[in-house]
N, C-alpha and C positions, 0 to 999 in steps of 0.2 A: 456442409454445403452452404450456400451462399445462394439471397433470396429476398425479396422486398415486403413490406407488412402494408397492410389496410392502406395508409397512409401512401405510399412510395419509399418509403426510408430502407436503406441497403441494411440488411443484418447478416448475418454468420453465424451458424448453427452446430455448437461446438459442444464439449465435451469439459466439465469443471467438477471438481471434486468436491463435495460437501463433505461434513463432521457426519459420523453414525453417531446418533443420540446412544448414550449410557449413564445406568443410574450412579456410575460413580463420576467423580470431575474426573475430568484429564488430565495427565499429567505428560512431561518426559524430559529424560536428561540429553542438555545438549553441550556433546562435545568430551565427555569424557563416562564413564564405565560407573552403573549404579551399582549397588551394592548385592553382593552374593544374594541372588534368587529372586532382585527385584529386575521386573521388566526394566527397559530401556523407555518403553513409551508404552500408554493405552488408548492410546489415541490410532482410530481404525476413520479411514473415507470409504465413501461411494460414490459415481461417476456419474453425474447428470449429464442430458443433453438442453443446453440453453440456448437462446434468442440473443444474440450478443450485439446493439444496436450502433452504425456509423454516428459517433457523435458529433462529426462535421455536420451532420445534414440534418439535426433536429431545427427544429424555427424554431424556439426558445432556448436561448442558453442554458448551460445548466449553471445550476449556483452553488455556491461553497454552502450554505446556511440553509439548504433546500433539499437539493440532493447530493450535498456533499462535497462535492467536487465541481472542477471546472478545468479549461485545457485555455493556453495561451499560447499563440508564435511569438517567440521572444529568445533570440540568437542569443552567443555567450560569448564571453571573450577566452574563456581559460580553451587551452589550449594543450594541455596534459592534466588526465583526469587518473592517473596511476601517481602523479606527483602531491602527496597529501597535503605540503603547505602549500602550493600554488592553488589548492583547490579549498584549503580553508582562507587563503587572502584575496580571490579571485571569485571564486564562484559562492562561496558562503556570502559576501554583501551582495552581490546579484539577485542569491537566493531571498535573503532576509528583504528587501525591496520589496521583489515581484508580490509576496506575501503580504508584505505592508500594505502597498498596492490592492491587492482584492481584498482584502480584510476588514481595512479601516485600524489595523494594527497600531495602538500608540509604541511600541517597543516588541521587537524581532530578537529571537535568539536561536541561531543557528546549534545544535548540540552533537549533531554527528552524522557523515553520510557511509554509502556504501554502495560500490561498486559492484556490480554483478555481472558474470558472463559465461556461456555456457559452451562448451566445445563437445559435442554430443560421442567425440571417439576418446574423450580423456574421461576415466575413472579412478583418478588415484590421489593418495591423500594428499590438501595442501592446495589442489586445486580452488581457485577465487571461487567466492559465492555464486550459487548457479541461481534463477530463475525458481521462485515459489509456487506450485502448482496447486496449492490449496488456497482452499479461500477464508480467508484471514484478516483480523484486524488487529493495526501493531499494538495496541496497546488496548485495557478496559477504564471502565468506571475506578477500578482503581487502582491498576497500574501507571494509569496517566498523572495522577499527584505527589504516586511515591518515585517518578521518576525527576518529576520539578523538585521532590525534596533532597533527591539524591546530588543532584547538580548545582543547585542553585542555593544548598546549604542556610546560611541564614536567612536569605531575603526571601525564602522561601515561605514564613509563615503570613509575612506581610502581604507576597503574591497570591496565597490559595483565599485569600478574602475576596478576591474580585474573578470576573471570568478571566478564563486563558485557555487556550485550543493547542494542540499539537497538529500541526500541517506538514504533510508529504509534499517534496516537489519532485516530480519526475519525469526523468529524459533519456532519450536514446542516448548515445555515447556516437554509435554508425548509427545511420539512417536511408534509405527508406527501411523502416523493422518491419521484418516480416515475422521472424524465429520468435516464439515465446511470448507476443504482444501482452501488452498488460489490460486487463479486463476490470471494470469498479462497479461494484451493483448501487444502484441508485439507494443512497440509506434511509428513504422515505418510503421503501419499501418491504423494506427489513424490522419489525418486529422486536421488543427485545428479550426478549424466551429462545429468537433464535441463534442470539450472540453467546455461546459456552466460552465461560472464562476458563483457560488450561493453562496450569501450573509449567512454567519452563525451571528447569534446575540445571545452575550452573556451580562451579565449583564454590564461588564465592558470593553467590547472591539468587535470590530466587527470583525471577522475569514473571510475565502474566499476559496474555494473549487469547484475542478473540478467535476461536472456530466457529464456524458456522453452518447452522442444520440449509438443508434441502428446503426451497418451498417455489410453485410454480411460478406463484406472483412476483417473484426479484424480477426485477429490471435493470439488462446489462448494457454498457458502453466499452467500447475503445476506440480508437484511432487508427482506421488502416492506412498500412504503408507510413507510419508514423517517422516525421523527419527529424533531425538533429538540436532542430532551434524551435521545436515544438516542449510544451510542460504539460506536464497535468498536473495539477493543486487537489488533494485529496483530505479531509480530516481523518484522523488515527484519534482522536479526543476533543471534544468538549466538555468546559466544565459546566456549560450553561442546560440545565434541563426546562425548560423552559418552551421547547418546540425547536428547536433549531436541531439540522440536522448533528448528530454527536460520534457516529462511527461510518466510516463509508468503506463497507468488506472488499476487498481485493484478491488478484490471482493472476497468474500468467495462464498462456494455453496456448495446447497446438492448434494454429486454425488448418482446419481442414482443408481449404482451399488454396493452399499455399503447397506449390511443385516444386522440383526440380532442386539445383542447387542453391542456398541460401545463405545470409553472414550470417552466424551464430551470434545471437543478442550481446549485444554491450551496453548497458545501463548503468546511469546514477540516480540517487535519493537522496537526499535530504531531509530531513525532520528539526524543525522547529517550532520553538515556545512563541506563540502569540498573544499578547498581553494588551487588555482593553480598559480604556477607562469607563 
Protein backbone atom coordinates (compact mmCIF):
# COMPACT_ATOMS: atom_id res chain seq x y z
CA UNK A 1 0.00 0.00 0.00
CA UNK A 2 0.94 3.33 -0.36
CA UNK A 3 1.03 6.18 2.34
CA UNK A 4 2.89 9.26 3.88
CA UNK A 5 5.49 9.40 7.05
CA UNK A 6 5.74 12.02 9.86
CA UNK A 7 7.26 14.31 7.61
CA UNK A 8 4.72 14.18 4.39
CA UNK A 9 6.92 12.15 2.19
CA UNK A 10 4.94 9.47 -0.21
CA UNK A 11 6.29 5.83 0.64
CA UNK A 12 5.23 2.33 -0.70
CA UNK A 13 4.97 -0.41 1.55
CA UNK A 14 6.26 -3.33 -0.11
CA UNK A 15 7.63 -6.69 0.12
CA UNK A 16 11.80 -7.30 -0.40
CA UNK A 17 13.70 -10.41 0.19
CA UNK A 18 16.39 -10.58 2.73
CA UNK A 19 19.42 -13.36 3.10
CA UNK A 20 18.33 -16.01 6.07
CA UNK A 21 21.48 -15.83 8.18
CA UNK A 22 23.50 -19.47 8.14
CA UNK A 23 26.47 -20.63 10.04
CA UNK A 24 28.04 -21.68 6.78
CA UNK A 25 28.93 -18.90 3.72
CA UNK A 26 26.74 -19.14 0.76
CA UNK A 27 27.46 -20.27 -1.97
CA UNK A 28 25.85 -21.21 -5.60
CA UNK A 29 26.51 -22.12 -9.09
CA UNK A 30 25.53 -20.06 -11.82
CA UNK A 31 24.59 -21.30 -14.89
CA UNK A 32 25.64 -24.64 -15.18
CA UNK A 33 25.13 -28.11 -13.05
CA UNK A 34 27.49 -28.57 -9.67
CA UNK A 35 28.73 -31.68 -9.15
CA UNK A 36 26.91 -35.10 -8.18
CA UNK A 37 25.24 -34.39 -4.62
CA UNK A 38 26.31 -30.79 -4.38
CA UNK A 39 23.46 -28.42 -4.04
CA UNK A 40 22.97 -25.88 -6.79
CA UNK A 41 22.82 -23.14 -4.09
CA UNK A 42 22.58 -22.51 -0.08
CA UNK A 43 21.52 -19.63 -0.18
CA UNK A 44 17.58 -19.48 1.22
CA UNK A 45 15.42 -15.64 1.68
CA UNK A 46 12.69 -14.30 3.59
CA UNK A 47 10.23 -11.63 2.69
CA UNK A 48 10.09 -8.40 4.65
CA UNK A 49 7.50 -5.89 4.41
CA UNK A 50 9.46 -2.32 4.02
CA UNK A 51 8.95 1.46 3.94
CA UNK A 52 10.14 2.18 0.35
CA UNK A 53 10.75 6.15 0.41
CA UNK A 54 9.76 8.67 -3.05
CA UNK A 55 13.21 9.89 -3.42
CA UNK A 56 11.94 12.93 -5.45
CA UNK A 57 10.53 14.51 -2.57
CA UNK A 58 13.38 14.24 0.19
CA UNK A 59 14.67 18.12 0.92
CA UNK A 60 18.20 16.94 0.95
CA UNK A 61 19.63 15.16 -1.72
CA UNK A 62 20.92 12.05 -1.48
CA UNK A 63 24.72 11.66 -1.95
CA UNK A 64 27.01 9.10 -3.55
CA UNK A 65 29.52 9.33 -0.36
CA UNK A 66 26.61 9.49 2.18
CA UNK A 67 24.06 7.38 1.40
CA UNK A 68 25.35 5.85 -1.51
CA UNK A 69 23.61 6.88 -4.20
CA UNK A 70 21.99 9.60 -6.10
CA UNK A 71 19.35 9.94 -9.21
CA UNK A 72 19.86 12.45 -12.04
CA UNK A 73 17.38 13.62 -15.31
CA UNK A 74 19.97 13.31 -17.89
CA UNK A 75 18.42 12.05 -21.51
CA UNK A 76 20.61 9.80 -23.92
CA UNK A 77 21.44 9.84 -27.25
CA UNK A 78 21.86 5.99 -28.04
CA UNK A 79 19.02 4.92 -29.53
CA UNK A 80 19.37 1.04 -29.60
CA UNK A 81 20.24 -0.39 -26.41
CA UNK A 82 20.09 -4.39 -27.72
CA UNK A 83 22.95 -2.98 -30.21
CA UNK A 84 26.16 -3.77 -27.93
CA UNK A 85 28.73 -1.56 -29.99
CA UNK A 86 26.34 1.50 -30.34
CA UNK A 87 25.85 1.08 -26.70
CA UNK A 88 29.60 0.82 -25.75
CA UNK A 89 30.50 3.93 -28.22
CA UNK A 90 27.33 5.88 -27.38
CA UNK A 91 26.24 5.41 -24.00
CA UNK A 92 29.51 4.01 -22.25
CA UNK A 93 31.15 7.89 -22.71
CA UNK A 94 27.71 9.28 -21.52
CA UNK A 95 28.08 6.98 -18.89
CA UNK A 96 31.73 7.45 -17.75
CA UNK A 97 30.86 11.61 -17.87
CA UNK A 98 27.81 11.65 -15.86
CA UNK A 99 29.96 9.60 -13.23
CA UNK A 100 32.98 11.92 -13.55
CA UNK A 101 30.52 14.54 -13.07
CA UNK A 102 29.19 13.47 -9.30
CA UNK A 103 32.32 11.92 -8.28
CA UNK A 104 35.04 14.29 -8.80
CA UNK A 105 36.40 11.19 -10.82
CA UNK A 106 40.03 12.12 -12.47
CA UNK A 107 39.56 8.83 -14.80
CA UNK A 108 36.13 6.81 -15.75
CA UNK A 109 36.25 3.25 -17.04
CA UNK A 110 33.25 1.85 -18.33
CA UNK A 111 33.85 -2.35 -17.89
CA UNK A 112 30.52 -3.87 -18.77
CA UNK A 113 26.57 -3.27 -18.89
CA UNK A 114 23.53 -5.36 -18.96
CA UNK A 115 20.31 -5.32 -20.15
CA UNK A 116 17.47 -6.63 -18.32
CA UNK A 117 13.75 -7.35 -19.06
CA UNK A 118 11.11 -9.27 -17.87
CA UNK A 119 8.15 -10.70 -19.79
CA UNK A 120 6.19 -12.38 -16.74
CA UNK A 121 4.43 -15.16 -19.45
CA UNK A 122 8.03 -16.34 -20.86
CA UNK A 123 9.83 -19.08 -18.92
CA UNK A 124 12.18 -20.72 -21.03
CA UNK A 125 15.67 -21.04 -21.39
CA UNK A 126 17.67 -18.16 -23.20
CA UNK A 127 15.43 -15.71 -22.22
CA UNK A 128 17.48 -11.93 -21.33
CA UNK A 129 18.20 -11.28 -17.91
CA UNK A 130 15.19 -10.65 -15.75
CA UNK A 131 14.80 -8.22 -12.91
CA UNK A 132 16.81 -9.22 -9.29
CA UNK A 133 14.46 -9.74 -6.51
CA UNK A 134 16.95 -9.98 -3.69
CA UNK A 135 18.76 -7.58 -2.22
CA UNK A 136 22.15 -7.61 -3.08
CA UNK A 137 25.31 -5.83 -3.65
CA UNK A 138 27.31 -6.39 -6.81
CA UNK A 139 30.33 -6.75 -5.53
CA UNK A 140 32.35 -7.12 -1.73
CA UNK A 141 35.41 -5.81 0.04
CA UNK A 142 36.98 -8.08 -1.94
CA UNK A 143 35.54 -8.90 -4.96
CA UNK A 144 35.83 -5.31 -5.85
CA UNK A 145 40.01 -5.41 -6.34
CA UNK A 146 39.93 -8.86 -7.83
CA UNK A 147 37.71 -7.52 -10.47
CA UNK A 148 40.11 -4.21 -11.16
CA UNK A 149 42.74 -6.98 -11.34
CA UNK A 150 41.01 -9.06 -13.60
CA UNK A 151 40.59 -6.18 -16.17
CA UNK A 152 42.84 -3.76 -15.98
CA UNK A 153 45.75 -6.45 -15.74
CA UNK A 154 49.00 -4.55 -15.20
CA UNK A 155 48.01 -1.07 -14.22
CA UNK A 156 46.26 -2.66 -11.83
CA UNK A 157 48.85 -2.86 -8.94
CA UNK A 158 49.68 0.95 -9.55
CA UNK A 159 45.68 1.60 -9.45
CA UNK A 160 44.84 -0.35 -5.91
CA UNK A 161 47.41 2.10 -4.21
CA UNK A 162 45.08 4.96 -4.33
CA UNK A 163 41.21 5.01 -3.82
CA UNK A 164 38.79 3.75 -6.60
CA UNK A 165 34.89 2.89 -6.33
CA UNK A 166 32.72 0.77 -8.73
CA UNK A 167 29.50 2.95 -9.68
CA UNK A 168 26.20 1.56 -11.01
CA UNK A 169 24.32 3.79 -13.47
CA UNK A 170 20.86 3.05 -13.93
CA UNK A 171 17.90 3.52 -16.40
CA UNK A 172 14.70 2.62 -17.76
CA UNK A 173 15.06 1.44 -21.17
CA UNK A 174 10.65 2.32 -21.47
CA UNK A 175 9.40 4.68 -19.09
CA UNK A 176 7.13 5.65 -16.95
CA UNK A 177 8.44 2.03 -14.89
CA UNK A 178 6.11 0.74 -13.03
CA UNK A 179 6.99 -3.37 -13.46
CA UNK A 180 9.86 -4.33 -11.01
CA UNK A 181 11.19 -0.61 -9.89
CA UNK A 182 14.47 -0.73 -8.63
CA UNK A 183 14.69 -0.04 -4.83
CA UNK A 184 18.54 1.13 -2.99
CA UNK A 185 18.64 1.09 0.78
CA UNK A 186 20.45 4.02 2.18
CA UNK A 187 24.16 2.34 2.91
CA UNK A 188 24.46 4.58 6.00
CA UNK A 189 22.09 2.37 7.40
CA UNK A 190 23.40 -0.77 6.79
CA UNK A 191 25.80 -2.25 9.14
CA UNK A 192 28.60 -4.34 8.03
CA UNK A 193 27.81 -7.91 9.87
CA UNK A 194 24.78 -7.40 7.73
CA UNK A 195 26.59 -7.58 4.21
CA UNK A 196 27.14 -11.87 3.70
CA UNK A 197 29.75 -12.34 1.25
CA UNK A 198 28.43 -15.43 -1.05
CA UNK A 199 30.51 -17.34 -3.28
CA UNK A 200 28.98 -17.33 -7.03
CA UNK A 201 30.79 -20.33 -9.21
CA UNK A 202 31.01 -20.07 -12.63
CA UNK A 203 32.59 -22.56 -14.92
CA UNK A 204 35.70 -20.57 -15.34
CA UNK A 205 36.13 -18.27 -12.41
CA UNK A 206 34.78 -17.84 -9.00
CA UNK A 207 32.42 -14.29 -8.47
CA UNK A 208 31.68 -12.75 -4.81
CA UNK A 209 28.53 -10.95 -3.84
CA UNK A 210 26.92 -9.18 -1.12
CA UNK A 211 23.51 -10.70 0.41
CA UNK A 212 21.87 -9.13 2.92
CA UNK A 213 20.33 -9.91 6.51
CA UNK A 214 16.82 -8.33 7.53
CA UNK A 215 16.91 -5.34 9.98
CA UNK A 216 14.17 -2.66 10.56
CA UNK A 217 16.25 0.32 10.63
CA UNK A 218 17.23 0.11 6.53
CA UNK A 219 16.09 2.95 4.89
CA UNK A 220 14.54 2.59 1.35
CA UNK A 221 14.33 4.71 -1.85
CA UNK A 222 13.05 4.59 -5.46
CA UNK A 223 11.67 6.69 -8.07
CA UNK A 224 7.97 6.30 -8.96
CA UNK A 225 6.88 6.06 -12.25
CA UNK A 226 10.55 6.46 -13.09
CA UNK A 227 11.21 7.88 -16.75
CA UNK A 228 13.56 7.18 -19.56
CA UNK A 229 16.15 10.15 -19.18
CA UNK A 230 16.14 9.52 -15.38
CA UNK A 231 19.60 7.58 -13.58
CA UNK A 232 20.39 6.45 -10.57
CA UNK A 233 24.25 6.47 -9.63
CA UNK A 234 24.63 3.76 -7.02
CA UNK A 235 28.09 2.39 -5.40
CA UNK A 236 28.69 -1.56 -5.77
CA UNK A 237 32.46 -0.63 -3.96
CA UNK A 238 34.66 1.58 -2.34
CA UNK A 239 38.11 1.23 -1.78
CA UNK A 240 38.04 4.13 0.78
CA UNK A 241 37.20 2.80 4.62
CA UNK A 242 37.41 5.81 5.83
CA UNK A 243 33.61 6.73 6.50
CA UNK A 244 32.37 7.17 3.20
CA UNK A 245 29.60 5.30 2.27
CA UNK A 246 31.17 1.66 0.40
CA UNK A 247 28.10 -0.66 -0.62
CA UNK A 248 24.62 0.59 -1.29
CA UNK A 249 22.26 -2.89 -1.28
CA UNK A 250 19.75 -3.00 -3.98
CA UNK A 251 16.58 -4.92 -5.32
CA UNK A 252 13.71 -4.85 -7.70
CA UNK A 253 10.06 -5.38 -6.29
CA UNK A 254 6.49 -5.69 -7.06
CA UNK A 255 5.01 -2.42 -5.88
CA UNK A 256 1.80 -3.16 -4.53
CA UNK A 257 0.02 -0.39 -5.80
CA UNK A 258 0.54 -0.80 -9.30
CA UNK A 259 -2.90 -2.27 -11.26
CA UNK A 260 -4.07 -3.27 -14.24
CA UNK A 261 -1.97 -3.63 -17.35
CA UNK A 262 1.58 -2.76 -17.46
CA UNK A 263 5.17 -2.53 -19.83
CA UNK A 264 7.20 -5.42 -18.48
CA UNK A 265 10.60 -3.62 -17.14
CA UNK A 266 13.32 -2.69 -19.71
CA UNK A 267 16.56 -1.73 -18.04
CA UNK A 268 20.29 -0.98 -18.49
CA UNK A 269 23.41 -0.88 -16.06
CA UNK A 270 26.40 0.14 -16.27
CA UNK A 271 29.42 -0.48 -13.74
CA UNK A 272 32.33 1.49 -13.82
CA UNK A 273 35.91 1.95 -12.28
CA UNK A 274 36.34 5.32 -10.68
CA UNK A 275 39.73 6.44 -9.99
CA UNK A 276 40.80 9.38 -7.59
CA UNK A 277 43.62 11.44 -7.18
Amino acid sequence: MSARDATGTAIVCADVNYLIPTTERPRLYDSWEPPAGVPRSTVAFESRRVCIEDARQRTRPLRLDVEGMTFSRRPSATRNFDDDDHVRNVYYPEGAALISEFTGATRVVVFDHTVRRRNPAAAVPGWPRRPVLEVHADYTADSGPVRLRSLLGNEAPALLQRRFSIINVWRPILGPLQDAPLAICDASTVRPDQLVATDILYPDRLGQIYYVTEDPHHRWYYLPKMRSDEVWLFKSYDSDEAGRARFAPHTAFENPCVSGEIIPRQSIELRAFAFYE
